[in-house]
MARVOMI-370573 format. One record per residue: residue in one letter; x, y, z of N, C-alpha, C in turn. Coordinates in steps of 0.2 Angstrom, whole numbers. Layout:
% MARVOMI-370573
+------+-------+-------+-------+-------+-------+-------+-------+-------+-------+
: resn :   n.x :   n.y :   n.z :  ca.x :  ca.y :  ca.z :   c.x :   c.y :   c.z :
+------+-------+-------+-------+-------+-------+-------+-------+-------+-------+
:    A :     X :     Y :     Z :     X :     Y :     Z :     X :     Y :     Z :
...
+------+-------+-------+-------+-------+-------+-------+-------+-------+-------+
***
This chain:
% MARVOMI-370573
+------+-------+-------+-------+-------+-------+-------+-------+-------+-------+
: resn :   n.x :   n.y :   n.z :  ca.x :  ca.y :  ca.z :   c.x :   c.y :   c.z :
+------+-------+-------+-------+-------+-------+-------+-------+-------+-------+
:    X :   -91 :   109 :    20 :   -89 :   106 :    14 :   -90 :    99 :    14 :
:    X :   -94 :    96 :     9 :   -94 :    88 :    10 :   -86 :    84 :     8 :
:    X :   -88 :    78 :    10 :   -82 :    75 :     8 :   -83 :    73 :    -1 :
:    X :   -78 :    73 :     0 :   -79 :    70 :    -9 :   -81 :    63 :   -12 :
:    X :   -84 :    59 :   -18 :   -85 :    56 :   -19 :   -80 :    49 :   -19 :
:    X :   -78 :    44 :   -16 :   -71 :    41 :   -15 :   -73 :    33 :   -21 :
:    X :   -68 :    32 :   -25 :   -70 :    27 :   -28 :   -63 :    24 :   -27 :
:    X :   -62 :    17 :   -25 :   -57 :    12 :   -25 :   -59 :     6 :   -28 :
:    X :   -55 :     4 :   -33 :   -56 :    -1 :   -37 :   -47 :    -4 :   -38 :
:    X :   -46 :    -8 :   -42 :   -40 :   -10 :   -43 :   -36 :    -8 :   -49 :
:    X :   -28 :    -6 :   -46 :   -26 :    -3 :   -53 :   -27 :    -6 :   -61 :
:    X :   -26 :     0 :   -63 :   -25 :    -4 :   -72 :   -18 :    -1 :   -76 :
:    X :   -16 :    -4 :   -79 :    -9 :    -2 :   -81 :    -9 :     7 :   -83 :
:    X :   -15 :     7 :   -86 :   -15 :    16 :   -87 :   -15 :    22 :   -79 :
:    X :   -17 :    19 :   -76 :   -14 :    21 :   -69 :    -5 :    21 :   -67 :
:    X :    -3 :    20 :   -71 :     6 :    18 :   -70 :     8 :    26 :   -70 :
:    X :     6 :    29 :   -74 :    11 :    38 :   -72 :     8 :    41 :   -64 :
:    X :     3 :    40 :   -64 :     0 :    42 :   -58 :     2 :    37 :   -53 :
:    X :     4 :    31 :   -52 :     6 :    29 :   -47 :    14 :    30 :   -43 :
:    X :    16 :    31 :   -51 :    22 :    31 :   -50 :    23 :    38 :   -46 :
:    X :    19 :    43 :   -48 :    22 :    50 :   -45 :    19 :    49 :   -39 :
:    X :    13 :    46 :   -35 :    12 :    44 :   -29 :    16 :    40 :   -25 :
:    X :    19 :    36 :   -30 :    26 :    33 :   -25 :    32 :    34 :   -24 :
:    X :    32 :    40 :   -27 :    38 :    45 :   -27 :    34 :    52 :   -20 :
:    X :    31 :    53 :   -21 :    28 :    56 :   -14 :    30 :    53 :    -9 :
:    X :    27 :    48 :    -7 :    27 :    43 :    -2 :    35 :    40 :     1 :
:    X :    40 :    41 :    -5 :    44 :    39 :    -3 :    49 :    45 :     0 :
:    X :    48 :    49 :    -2 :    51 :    57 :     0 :    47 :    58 :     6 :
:    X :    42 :    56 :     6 :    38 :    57 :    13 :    44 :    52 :    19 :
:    X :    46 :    45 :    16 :    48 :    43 :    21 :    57 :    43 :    21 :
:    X :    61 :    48 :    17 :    66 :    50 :    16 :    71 :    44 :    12 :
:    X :    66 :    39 :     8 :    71 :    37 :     5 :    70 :    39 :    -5 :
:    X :    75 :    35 :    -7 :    75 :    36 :   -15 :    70 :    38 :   -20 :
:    X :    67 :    44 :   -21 :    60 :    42 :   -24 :    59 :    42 :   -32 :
:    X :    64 :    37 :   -35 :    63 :    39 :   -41 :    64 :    30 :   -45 :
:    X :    64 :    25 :   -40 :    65 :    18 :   -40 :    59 :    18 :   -44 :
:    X :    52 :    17 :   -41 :    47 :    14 :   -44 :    43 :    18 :   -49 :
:    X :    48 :    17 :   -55 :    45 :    21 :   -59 :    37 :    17 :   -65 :
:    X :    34 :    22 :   -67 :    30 :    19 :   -74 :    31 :    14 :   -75 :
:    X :    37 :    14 :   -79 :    40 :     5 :   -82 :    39 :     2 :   -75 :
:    X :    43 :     0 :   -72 :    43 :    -6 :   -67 :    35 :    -6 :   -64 :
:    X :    31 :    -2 :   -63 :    25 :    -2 :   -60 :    22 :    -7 :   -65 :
:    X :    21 :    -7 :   -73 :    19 :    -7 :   -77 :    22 :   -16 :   -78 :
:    X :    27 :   -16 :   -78 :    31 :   -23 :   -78 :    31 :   -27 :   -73 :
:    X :    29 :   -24 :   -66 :    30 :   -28 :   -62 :    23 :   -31 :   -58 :
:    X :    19 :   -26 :   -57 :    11 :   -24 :   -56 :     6 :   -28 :   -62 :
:    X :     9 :   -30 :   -68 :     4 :   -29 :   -74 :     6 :   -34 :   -79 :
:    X :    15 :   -36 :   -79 :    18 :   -41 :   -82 :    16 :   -46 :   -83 :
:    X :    18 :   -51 :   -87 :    17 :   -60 :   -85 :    16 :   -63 :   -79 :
:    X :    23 :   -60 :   -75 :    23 :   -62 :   -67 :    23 :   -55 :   -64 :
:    X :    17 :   -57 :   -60 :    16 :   -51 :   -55 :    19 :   -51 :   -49 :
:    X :    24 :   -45 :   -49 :    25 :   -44 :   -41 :    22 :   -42 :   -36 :
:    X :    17 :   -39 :   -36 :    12 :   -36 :   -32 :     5 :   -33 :   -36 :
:    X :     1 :   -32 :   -31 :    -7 :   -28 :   -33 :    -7 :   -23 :   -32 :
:    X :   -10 :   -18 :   -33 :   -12 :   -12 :   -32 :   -19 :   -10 :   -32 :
:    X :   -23 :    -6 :   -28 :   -28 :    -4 :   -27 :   -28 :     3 :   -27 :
:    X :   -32 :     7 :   -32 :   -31 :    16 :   -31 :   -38 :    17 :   -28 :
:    X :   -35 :    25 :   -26 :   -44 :    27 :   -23 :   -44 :    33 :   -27 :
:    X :   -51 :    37 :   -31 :   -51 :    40 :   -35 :   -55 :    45 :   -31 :
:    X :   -54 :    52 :   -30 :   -59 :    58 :   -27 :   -59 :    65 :   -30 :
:    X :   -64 :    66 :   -32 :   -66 :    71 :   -37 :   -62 :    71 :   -44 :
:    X :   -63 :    64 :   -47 :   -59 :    63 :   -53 :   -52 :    60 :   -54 :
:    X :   -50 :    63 :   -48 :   -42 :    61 :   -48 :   -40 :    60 :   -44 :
:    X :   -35 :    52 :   -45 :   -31 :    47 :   -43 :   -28 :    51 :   -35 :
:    X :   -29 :    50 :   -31 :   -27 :    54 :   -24 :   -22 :    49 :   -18 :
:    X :   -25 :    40 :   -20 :   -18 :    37 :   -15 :   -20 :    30 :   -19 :
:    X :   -16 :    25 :   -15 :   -17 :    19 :   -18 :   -12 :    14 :   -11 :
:    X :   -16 :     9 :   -12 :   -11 :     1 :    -7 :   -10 :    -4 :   -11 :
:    X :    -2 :    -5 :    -9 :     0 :    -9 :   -14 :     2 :   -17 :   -10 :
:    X :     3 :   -22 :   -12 :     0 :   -28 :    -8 :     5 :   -32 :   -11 :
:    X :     6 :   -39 :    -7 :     9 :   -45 :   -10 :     7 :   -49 :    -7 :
:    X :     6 :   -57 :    -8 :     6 :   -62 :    -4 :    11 :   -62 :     2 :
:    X :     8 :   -66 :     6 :    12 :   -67 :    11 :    10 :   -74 :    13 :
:    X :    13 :   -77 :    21 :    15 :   -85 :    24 :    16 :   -81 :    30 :
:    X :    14 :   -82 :    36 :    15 :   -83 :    43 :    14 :   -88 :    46 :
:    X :    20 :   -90 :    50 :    21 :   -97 :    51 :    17 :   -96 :    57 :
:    X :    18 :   -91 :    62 :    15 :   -91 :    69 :     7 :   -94 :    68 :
:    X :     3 :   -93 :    62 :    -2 :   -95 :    61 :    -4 :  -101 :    56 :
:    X :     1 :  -103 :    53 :     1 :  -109 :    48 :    -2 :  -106 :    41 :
:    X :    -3 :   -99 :    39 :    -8 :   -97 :    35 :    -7 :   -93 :    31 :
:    X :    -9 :   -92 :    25 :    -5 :   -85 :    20 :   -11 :   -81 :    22 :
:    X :    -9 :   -76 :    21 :   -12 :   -69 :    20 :    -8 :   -62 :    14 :
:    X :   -10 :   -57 :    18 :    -6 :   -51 :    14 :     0 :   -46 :    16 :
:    X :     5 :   -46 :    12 :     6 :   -41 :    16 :     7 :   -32 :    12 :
:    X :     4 :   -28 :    16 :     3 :   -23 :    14 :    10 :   -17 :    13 :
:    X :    11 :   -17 :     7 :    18 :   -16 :     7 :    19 :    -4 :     8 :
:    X :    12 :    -3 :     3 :    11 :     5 :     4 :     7 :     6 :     5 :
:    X :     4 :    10 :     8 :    -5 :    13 :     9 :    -3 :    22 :    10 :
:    X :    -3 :    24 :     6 :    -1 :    32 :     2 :   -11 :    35 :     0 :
:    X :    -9 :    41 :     4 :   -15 :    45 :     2 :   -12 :    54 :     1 :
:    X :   -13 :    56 :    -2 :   -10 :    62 :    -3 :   -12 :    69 :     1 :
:    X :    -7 :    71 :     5 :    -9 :    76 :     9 :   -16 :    80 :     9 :
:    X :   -18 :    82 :     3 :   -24 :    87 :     1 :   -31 :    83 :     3 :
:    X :   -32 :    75 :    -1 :   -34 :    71 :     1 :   -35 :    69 :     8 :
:    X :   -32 :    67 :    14 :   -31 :    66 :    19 :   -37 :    69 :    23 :
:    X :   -40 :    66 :    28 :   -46 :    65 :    32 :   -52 :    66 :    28 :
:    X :   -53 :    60 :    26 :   -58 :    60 :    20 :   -61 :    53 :    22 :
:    X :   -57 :    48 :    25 :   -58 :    39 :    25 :   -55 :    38 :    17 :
:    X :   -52 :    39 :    16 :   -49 :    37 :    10 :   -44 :    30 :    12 :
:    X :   -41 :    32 :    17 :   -35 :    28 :    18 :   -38 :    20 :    21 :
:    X :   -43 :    22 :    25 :   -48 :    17 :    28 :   -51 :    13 :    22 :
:    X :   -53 :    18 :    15 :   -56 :    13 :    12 :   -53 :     8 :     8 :
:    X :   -46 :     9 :     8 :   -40 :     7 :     3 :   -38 :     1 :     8 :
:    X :   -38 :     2 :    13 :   -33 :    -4 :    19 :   -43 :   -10 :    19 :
:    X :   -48 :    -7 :    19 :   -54 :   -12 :    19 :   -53 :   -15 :    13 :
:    X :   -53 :   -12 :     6 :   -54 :   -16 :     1 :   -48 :   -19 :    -1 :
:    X :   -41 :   -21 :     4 :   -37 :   -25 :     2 :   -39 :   -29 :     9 :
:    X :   -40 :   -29 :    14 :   -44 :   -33 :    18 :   -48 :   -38 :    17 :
:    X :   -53 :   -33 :    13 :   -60 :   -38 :     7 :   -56 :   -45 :     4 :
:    X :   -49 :   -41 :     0 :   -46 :   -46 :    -5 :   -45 :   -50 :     0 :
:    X :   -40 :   -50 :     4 :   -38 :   -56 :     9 :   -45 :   -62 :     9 :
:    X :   -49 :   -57 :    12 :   -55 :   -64 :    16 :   -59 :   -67 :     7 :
:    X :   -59 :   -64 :     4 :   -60 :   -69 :    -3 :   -56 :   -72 :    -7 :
:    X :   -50 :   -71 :    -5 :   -44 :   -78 :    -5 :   -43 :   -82 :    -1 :
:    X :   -48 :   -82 :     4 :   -45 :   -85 :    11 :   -39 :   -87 :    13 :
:    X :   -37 :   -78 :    14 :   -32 :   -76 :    20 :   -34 :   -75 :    25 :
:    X :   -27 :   -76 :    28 :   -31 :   -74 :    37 :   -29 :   -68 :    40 :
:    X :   -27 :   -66 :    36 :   -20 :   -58 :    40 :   -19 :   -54 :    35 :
:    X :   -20 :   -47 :    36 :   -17 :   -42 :    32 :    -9 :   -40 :    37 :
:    X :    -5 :   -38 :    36 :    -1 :   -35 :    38 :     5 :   -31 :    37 :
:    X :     8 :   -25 :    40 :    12 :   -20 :    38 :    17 :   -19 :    43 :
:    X :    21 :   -12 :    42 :    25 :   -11 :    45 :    24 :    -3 :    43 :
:    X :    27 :     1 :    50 :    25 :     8 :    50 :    32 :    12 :    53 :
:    X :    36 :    17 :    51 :    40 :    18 :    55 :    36 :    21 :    62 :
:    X :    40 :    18 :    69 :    36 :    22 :    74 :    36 :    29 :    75 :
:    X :    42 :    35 :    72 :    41 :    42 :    71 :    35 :    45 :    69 :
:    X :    34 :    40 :    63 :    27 :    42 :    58 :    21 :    45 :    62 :
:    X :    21 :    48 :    65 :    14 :    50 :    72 :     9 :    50 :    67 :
:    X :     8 :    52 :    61 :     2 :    53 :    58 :     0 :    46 :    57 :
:    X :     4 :    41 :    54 :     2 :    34 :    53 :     1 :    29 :    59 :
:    X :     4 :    31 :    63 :     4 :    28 :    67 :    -4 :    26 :    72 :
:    X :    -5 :    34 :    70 :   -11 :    36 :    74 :   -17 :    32 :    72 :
:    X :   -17 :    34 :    64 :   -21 :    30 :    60 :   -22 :    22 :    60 :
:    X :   -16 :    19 :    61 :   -14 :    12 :    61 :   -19 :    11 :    68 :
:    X :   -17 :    15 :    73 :   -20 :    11 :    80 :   -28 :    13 :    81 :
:    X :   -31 :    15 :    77 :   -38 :    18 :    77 :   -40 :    10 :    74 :
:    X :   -38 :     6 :    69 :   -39 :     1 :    65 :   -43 :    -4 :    72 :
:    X :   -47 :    -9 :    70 :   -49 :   -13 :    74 :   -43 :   -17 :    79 :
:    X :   -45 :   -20 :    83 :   -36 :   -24 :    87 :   -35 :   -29 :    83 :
:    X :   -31 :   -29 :    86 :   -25 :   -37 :    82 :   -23 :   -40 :    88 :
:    X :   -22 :   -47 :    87 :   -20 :   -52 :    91 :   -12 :   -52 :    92 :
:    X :    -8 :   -48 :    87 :    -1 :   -49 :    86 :     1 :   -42 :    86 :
:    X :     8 :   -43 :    91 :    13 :   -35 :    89 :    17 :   -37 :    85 :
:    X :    19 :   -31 :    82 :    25 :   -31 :    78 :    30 :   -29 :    81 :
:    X :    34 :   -31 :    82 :    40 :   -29 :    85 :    44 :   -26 :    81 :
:    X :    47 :   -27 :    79 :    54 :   -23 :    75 :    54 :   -26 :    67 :
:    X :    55 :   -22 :    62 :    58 :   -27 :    55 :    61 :   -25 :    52 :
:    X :    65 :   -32 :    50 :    72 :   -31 :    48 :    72 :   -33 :    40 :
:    X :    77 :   -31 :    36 :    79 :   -33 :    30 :    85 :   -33 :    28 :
:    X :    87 :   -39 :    23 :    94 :   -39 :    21 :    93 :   -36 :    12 :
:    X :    95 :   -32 :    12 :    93 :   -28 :     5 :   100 :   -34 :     0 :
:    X :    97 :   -37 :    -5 :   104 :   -40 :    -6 :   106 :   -36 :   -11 :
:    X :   101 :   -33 :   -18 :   105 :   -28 :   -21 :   101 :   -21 :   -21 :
:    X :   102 :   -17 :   -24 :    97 :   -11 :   -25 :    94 :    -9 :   -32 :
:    X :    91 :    -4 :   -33 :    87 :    -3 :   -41 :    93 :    -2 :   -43 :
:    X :    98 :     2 :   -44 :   104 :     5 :   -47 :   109 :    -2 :   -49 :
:    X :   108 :    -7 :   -45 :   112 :   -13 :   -49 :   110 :   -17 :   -54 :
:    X :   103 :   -16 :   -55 :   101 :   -21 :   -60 :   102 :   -19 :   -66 :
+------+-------+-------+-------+-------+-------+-------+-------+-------+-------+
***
């Protein structure tokens, strides 16, 4: 069977129903909340006056299959902004296709024609699937050690 035809380009707000159920996958995948990032906020927050992030989807046989979601970032260890890669979701069915490699390239792409100097994320280290995937990636100069967060509030308080 061939692979299928993969096309990645950059979200558009009519992409919001489809992201949001991919980010609701994604997040049951990783046992938290999956009902935060809905339509609305994608739509408001991705696409608004002030954006809080980008999105890139990958399309195969017609239909929206994963997407990575990005924000600026600043690393001091290098004096230099870059990105940080906040999701990179490909949907089970999809999966070994290069899909996920071409969704982490073409936010890669974006970095080096912004001149950034870094992409970078964070993976739970149980994730064996992701994991696996992350270390196939060319090397890096830099480990991640551990990442912390202070959540100050959550989606249900605003």
């Amino acid at each position: 069977m061939a692979a299928p035809e993969v096309i990645v380009r950059p979200a558009r707000p009519a992409d919001c129903n489809d992201l949001a159920a991919l980010a609701a996958e994604l997040r049951t995948c990783l046992g938290d909340p999956p009902d935060a990032l809905t339509p609305e906020r994608f739509r408001s927050d991705g696409f608004g006056s002030t954006r809080e992030f980008e999105v890139v989807v990958a399309h195969a046989d017609g239909a929206l299959v994963g997407y990575a979601l990005f924000t600026p970032a600043y690393e001091t260890a290098y004096a230099a902004p870059g990105l940080y890669l906040s999701d990179l979701y490909v949907r089970p069915s999809a999966r070994r296709n290069g899909i996920a490699r071409s969704l982490v390239d073409c936010v890669c792409e974006i970095a080096r024609q912004r001149e950034r100097r870094f992409v970078w994320w964070v993976c739970d280290p149980e994730n064996e699937q992701a994991e696996k995937f992350y270390n196939a990636l060319p090397p890096t100069n830099q480990k991640l050690v551990r990442a912390r967060a202070l959540v100050l509030d959550t989606p249900h308080q605003r």
